[in-house]
N, C-alpha and C positions, 0 to 999 in steps of 0.2 A: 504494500500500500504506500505510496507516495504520501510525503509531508506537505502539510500546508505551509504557507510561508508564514514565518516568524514576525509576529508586530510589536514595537515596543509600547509601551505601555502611551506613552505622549501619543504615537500613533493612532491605538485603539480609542483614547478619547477624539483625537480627530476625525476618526470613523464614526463614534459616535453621535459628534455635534451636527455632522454630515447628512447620516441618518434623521436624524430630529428634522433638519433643514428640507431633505427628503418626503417625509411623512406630513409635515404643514404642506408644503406645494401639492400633493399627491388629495389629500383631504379639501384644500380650497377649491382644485380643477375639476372633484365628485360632486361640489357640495352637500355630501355627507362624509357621515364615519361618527369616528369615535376619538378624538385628538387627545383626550385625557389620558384613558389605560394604554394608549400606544405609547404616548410619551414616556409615561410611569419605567414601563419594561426595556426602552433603548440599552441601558448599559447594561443590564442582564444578558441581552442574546444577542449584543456585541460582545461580551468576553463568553459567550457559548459559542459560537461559528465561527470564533475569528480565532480563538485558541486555544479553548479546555476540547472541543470536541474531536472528536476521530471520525474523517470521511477522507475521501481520494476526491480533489477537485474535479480529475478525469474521468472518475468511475463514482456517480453519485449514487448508485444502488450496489453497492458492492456489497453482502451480507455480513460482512461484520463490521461495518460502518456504526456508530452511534448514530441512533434513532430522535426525532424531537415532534414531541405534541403539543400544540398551543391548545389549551385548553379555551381561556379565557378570549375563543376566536376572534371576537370583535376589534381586539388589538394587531389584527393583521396587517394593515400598512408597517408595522415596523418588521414584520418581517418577510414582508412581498420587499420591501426596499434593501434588507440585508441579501434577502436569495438572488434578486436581482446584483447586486453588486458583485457577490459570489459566481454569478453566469449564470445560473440554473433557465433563465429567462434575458429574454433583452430587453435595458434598459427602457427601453420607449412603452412595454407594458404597463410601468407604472404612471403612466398617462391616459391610463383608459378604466383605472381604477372604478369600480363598481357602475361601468358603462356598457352598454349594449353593445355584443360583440366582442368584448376585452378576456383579457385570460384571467383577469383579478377580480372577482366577485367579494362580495362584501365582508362575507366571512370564508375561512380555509377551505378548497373544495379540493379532492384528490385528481383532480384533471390537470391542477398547476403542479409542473417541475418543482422540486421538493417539497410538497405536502403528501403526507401517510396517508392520512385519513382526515374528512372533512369533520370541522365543528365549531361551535358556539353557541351549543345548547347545554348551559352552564353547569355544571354538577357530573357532567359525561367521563371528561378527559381524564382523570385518572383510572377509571377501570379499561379505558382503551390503551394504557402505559402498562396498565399490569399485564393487559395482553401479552404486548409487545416484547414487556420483561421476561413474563414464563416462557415465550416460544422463542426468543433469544436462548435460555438457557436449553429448553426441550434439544434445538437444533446443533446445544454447540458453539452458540456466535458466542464473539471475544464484548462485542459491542455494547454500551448501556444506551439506558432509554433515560430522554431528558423530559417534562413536561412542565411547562408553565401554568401556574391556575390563580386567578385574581382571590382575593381576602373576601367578597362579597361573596361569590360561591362556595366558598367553605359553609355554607350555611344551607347546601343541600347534603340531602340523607345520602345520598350515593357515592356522598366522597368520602363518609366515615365507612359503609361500607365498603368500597374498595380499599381503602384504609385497612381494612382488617384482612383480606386475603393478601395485602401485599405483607403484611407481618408474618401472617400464618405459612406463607409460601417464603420468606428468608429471602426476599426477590432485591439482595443486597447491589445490581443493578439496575436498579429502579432510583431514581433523582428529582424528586418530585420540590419545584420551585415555587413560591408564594409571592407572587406580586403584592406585597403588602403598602398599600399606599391608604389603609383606613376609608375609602368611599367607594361607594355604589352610585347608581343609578338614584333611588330615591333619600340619600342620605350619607350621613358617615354609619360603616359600620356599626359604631359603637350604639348607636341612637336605634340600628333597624333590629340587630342582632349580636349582641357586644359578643363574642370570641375569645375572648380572654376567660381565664388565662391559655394562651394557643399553643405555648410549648410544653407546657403540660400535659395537654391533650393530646399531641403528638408522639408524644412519649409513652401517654398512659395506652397507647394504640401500638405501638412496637416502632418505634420509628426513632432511627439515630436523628438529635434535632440541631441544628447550624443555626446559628444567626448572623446576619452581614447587612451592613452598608450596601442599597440595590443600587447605590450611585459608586461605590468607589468602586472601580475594577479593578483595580490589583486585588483586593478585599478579595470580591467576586471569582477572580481567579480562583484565589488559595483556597476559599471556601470550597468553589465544586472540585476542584483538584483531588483535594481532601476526601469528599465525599464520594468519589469515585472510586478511591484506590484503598476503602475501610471495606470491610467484609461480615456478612452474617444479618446485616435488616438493612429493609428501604430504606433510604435517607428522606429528609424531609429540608429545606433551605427558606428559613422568614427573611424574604431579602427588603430592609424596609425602605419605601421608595415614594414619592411624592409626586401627584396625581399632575400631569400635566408639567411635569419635571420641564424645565427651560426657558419655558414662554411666562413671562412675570404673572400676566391675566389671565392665564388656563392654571398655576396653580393652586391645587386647593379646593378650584370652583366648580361646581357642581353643573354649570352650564354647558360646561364643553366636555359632560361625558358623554354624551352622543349627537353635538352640535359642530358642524364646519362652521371654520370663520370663516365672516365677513372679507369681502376686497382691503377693505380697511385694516381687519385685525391683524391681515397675513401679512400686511405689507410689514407692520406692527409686531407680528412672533416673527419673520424672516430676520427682520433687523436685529432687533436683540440676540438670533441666535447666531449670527454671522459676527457679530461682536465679541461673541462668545467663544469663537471659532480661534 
């Protein structure tokens, strides 16, 4: 299997401010989405594709490649914009973003170059990872499975369940990430369905539990690094990370979890994030 190229870390934040820069353009040209939880997850699954992961950029289904499920689908412009970067697709698809005809529909569909399996029907994506994990092991493969799942769905029953067959199965390649940035759709967390205590719970369920900075990559690195190469239970990762991460007036606010900006706003999060750059 061929190595991916090596990024320094300066790098990978420049990839990531890239990406951000990416996902506003991408969201203003649909007028929709989801600008909030996209932004939240940038530096999560820039230091997952760019460097803890294992693939052949030439051979992207190779079978023992690492595996990656976005659970929390709605967040897909940031990683239609990472696969895109990676080649998996040409660049100019992410211009036709949740448009008639286009390759990028609103949420993950298995028709798009590196997406497994389609979703965004909240509370799914971990039992589709445990899949993944047992039939990785059944077969043999070296590879783990990565999945991302937003803080507001931990509040369906089927992620506690799958929860408990990834402990009961030791499915110690299994890598189950928490976009924890505190808000949903109708609120913060705490106010709909408070969570806490979370690492408890993940614990009281079999799960080795990590906590990290979802903004600091290097952090993020060592985290899944770590949680990769430990043996014997799923991992679980609270990566805590703030909604609308970059853009000063998306963070926080509850308005642009499933609202495109304005001509006006974009002009407005492009600037600040080019400043930022």
């Amino acid at each position: 299997m061929m190595t991916k190229k090596k990024y320094s870390v300066d790098e990978l934040k420049k990839i990531a401010q890239d990406i951000r820069i990416q996902v506003i353009q991408m969201l203003s040209k649909a007028k929709s989405g989801h600008p909030g939880g996209s932004l939240s997850m940038v530096d999560i699954l820039v230091a997952l594709f760019f460097d803890v992961m294992t693939f052949d950029p030439h051979n992207k289904t190779g079978n023992d490649r690492d595996r990656f499920h976005l659970s929390k689908g709605h967040g897909c412009p940031t990683l239609y914009a990472i696969l895109a970067r990676l080649d998996f697709f040409p660049q100019a698809e992410c211009d036709r973003l949740r448009q008639l005809g286009g390759l990028l529909q609103g949420h993950p569909h298995p028709k798009t170059p590196g997406i497994e399996v389609a979703s965004g029907s909240l509370g799914q994506g971990l039992s589709i990872a445990c899949g993944m994990a047992l039939a990785q092991r059944l077969d043999r493969k070296k590879g783990c499975v990565f999945t991302v799942l937003g803080d507001g769905e931990l509040q369906e029953g089927q992620v506690w369940e799958a929860a408990l067959f990834a402990a009961h199965r030791k499915l110690d390649n299994l890598i189950v990430i928490i976009d924890c940035n505190g808000m949903q759709i109708d609120g913060k967390i705490e106010d709909i369905i408070n969570l806490g205590p979370l690492e408890k719970k993940w614990e009281a369920f079999g799960f080795t539990v990590h906590e990290c900075d979802g903004h600091n990559i290097t952090t993020l690195i060592e985290t899944m690094t770590k949680a990769r190469t430990a043996e014997g239970k799923p991992h679980v990762i609270i990566a805590k990370t703030v909604k609308g991460k970059g853009v000063s007036f998306m963070e926080g606010n509850l308005d642009f979890h499933g609202k495109s900006p304005t001509t006006e706003e974009t002009e407005q999060a492009l600037g600040e994030l080019k400043k930022q750059s």
